[in-house]
C-alpha positions in Angstrom: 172.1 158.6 -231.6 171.5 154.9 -231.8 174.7 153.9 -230.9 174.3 156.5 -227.6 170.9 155.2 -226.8 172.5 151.3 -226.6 175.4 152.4 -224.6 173.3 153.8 -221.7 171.0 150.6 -222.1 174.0 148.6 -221.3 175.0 151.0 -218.0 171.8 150.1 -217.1 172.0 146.3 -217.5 175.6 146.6 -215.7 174.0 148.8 -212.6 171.2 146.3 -212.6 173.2 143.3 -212.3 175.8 144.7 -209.7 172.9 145.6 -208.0 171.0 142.2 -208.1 175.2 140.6 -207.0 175.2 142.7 -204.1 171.7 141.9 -202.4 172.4 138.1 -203.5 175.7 138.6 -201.7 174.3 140.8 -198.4 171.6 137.6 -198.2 174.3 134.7 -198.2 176.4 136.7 -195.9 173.3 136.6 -193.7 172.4 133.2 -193.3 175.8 132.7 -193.0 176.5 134.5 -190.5 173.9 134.0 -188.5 172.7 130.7 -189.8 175.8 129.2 -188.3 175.4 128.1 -185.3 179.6 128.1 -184.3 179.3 131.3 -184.8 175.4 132.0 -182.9 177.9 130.5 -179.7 180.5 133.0 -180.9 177.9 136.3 -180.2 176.7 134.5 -177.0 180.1 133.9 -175.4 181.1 137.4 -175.9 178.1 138.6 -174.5 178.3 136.6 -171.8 182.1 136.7 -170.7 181.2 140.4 -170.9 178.2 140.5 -169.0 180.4 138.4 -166.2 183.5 141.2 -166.7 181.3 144.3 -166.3 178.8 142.6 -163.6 179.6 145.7 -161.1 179.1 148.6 -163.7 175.9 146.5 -164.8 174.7 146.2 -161.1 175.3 149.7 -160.7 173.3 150.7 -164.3 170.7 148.7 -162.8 169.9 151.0 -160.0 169.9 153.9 -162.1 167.1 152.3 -163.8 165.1 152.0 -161.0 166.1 155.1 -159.7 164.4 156.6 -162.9 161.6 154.6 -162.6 160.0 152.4 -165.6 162.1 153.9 -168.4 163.4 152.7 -171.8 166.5 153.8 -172.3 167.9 154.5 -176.2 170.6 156.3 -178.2 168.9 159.6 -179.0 169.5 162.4 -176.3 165.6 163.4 -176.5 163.2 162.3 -173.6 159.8 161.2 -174.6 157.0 160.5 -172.5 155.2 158.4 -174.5 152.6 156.6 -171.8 151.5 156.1 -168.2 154.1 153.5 -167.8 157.6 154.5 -169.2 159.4 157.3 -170.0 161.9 156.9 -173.4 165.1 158.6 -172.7 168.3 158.9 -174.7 171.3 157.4 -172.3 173.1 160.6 -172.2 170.0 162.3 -170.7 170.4 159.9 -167.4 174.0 161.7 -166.7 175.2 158.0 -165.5 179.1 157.1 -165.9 177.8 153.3 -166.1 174.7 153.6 -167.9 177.3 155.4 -171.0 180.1 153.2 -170.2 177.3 150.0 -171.1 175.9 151.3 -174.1 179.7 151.4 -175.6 181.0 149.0 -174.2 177.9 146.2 -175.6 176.9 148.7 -178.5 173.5 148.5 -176.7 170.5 149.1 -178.6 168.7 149.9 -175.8 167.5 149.0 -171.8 164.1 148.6 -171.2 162.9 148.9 -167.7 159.2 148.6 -168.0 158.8 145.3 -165.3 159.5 145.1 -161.3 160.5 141.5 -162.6 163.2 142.4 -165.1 165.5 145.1 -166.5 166.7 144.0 -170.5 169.6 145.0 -172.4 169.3 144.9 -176.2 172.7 144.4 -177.7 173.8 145.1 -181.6 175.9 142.5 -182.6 177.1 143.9 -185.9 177.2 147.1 -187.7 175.4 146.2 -190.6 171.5 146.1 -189.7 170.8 144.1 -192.8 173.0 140.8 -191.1 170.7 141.0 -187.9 167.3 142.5 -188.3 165.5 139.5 -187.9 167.5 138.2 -184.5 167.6 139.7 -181.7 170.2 138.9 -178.8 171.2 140.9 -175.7 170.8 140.0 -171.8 168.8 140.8 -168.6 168.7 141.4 -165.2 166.0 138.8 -163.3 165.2 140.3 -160.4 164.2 136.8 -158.3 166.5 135.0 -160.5 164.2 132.7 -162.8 163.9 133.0 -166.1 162.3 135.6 -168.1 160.2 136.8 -171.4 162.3 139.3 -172.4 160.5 140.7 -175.4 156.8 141.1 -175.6 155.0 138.4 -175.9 157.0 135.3 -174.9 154.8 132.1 -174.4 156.5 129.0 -172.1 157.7 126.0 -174.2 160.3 124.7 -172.0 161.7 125.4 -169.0 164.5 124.7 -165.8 166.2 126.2 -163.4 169.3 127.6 -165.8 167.4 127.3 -169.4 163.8 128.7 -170.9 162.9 128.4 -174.4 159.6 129.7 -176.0 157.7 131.5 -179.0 155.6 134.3 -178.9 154.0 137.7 -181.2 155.7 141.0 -181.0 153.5 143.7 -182.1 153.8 144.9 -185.3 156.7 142.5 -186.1 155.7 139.4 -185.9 155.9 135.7 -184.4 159.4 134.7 -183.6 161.2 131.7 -181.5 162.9 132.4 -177.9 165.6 131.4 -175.9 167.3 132.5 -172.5 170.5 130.9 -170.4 171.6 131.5 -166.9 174.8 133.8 -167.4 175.7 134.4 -163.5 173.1 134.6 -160.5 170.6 137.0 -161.7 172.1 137.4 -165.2 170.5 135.7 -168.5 171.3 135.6 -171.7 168.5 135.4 -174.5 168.5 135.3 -178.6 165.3 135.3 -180.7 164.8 135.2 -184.3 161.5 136.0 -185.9 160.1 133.0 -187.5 157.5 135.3 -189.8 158.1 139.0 -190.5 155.5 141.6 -190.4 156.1 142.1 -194.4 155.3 138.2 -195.5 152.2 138.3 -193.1 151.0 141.4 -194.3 151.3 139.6 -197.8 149.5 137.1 -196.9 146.8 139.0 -195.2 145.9 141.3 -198.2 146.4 138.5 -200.7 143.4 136.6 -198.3 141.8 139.7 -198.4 141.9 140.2 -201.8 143.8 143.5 -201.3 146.3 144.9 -203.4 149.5 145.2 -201.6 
């Protein structure tokens, strides 16, 4: 019985450890991956070369965004009206051969009409959430050709004619830094990263607070 109870201990310890090895590893792989700045360019230049290869089927995609009016446009096929402002709508839903072709073609996250001023693509740039959930990277459409807050919140640093950079507070998540690049005409490239997550400020709070997270 002993001799039982020991081995399952040390399945246990094992389990534990591999467990503790692959978290360790999924972290290094992160700010490896994403910490390097070669390959930050790497993301941006495909992005961008794309954005420049697809410009008509993106043109066109635009129109059907303002054709639906201030929409956010997502993965699911379900339509959700979930304010005065925008409607959320799974791609499919729009029935447009450019709007699909977009969201494969960048693995889109999602297009967010919700401005006259601009029309933003989210793009996933891996697979694995866990290498990217604190960045954020994609493109958008300026419609007089300056450049653009694409997320919530973005306050001015910096700016000139082909470059913006700046910080801001997305609800819920958090502060994070900005920055956005003249693709093509119209067309802009932007990455973020979120310099304080809604989990450590939520410590923070509670443990001021006195709370008991």
């Amino acid at each position: 019985m002993g001799k039982r109870r020991q081995t399952v201990r040390n399945k246990k310890r094992k389990y534990t450890i591999l467990m503790l090895t692959g978290f360790l590893a999924a972290g290094t792989a992160c700010f490896i991956y994403f910490g390097s700045k070669y390959l930050r360019n790497a993301i941006k230049d495909r992005i961008c070369g794309t954005v420049i290869k697809y410009e008509k089927e993106l043109s066109e995609t635009v129109e059907v965004c303002r054709g639906e009016g201030f929409v956010f446009l997502v993965r699911e096929k379900d339509v959700y009206d979930n304010d005065a402002h925008f409607t959320e709508k799974g791609y499919e839903v729009v029935g447009s051969e450019a709007v699909s072709e977009m969201f494969k073609v960048f693995q889109l996250v999602y297009i967010e009409y919700a401005s006259e001023d601009v029309i933003t693509f989210v793009v996933q740039p891996s697979p694995f959430g866990i290498l990217w959930n604190t960045w954020a990277y994609g493109f958008y459409y300026s419609v007089d050709g300056t450049p653009k807050g694409a997320l919530t919140g973005i306050t001015v640093m910096e700016e000139s004619v082909d470059e913006m950079k700046g910080e801001g507070d997305v609800p819920v998540f958090g502060g994070y830094w900005y920055k956005t690049e003249r693709i093509s005409g119209n067309w802009w490239f932007f990455e973020s990263v979120l310099k304080e997550g809604f989990i450590k400020r939520n410590i923070r709070i509670c443990r001021n607070k006195k709370y008991i997270l």
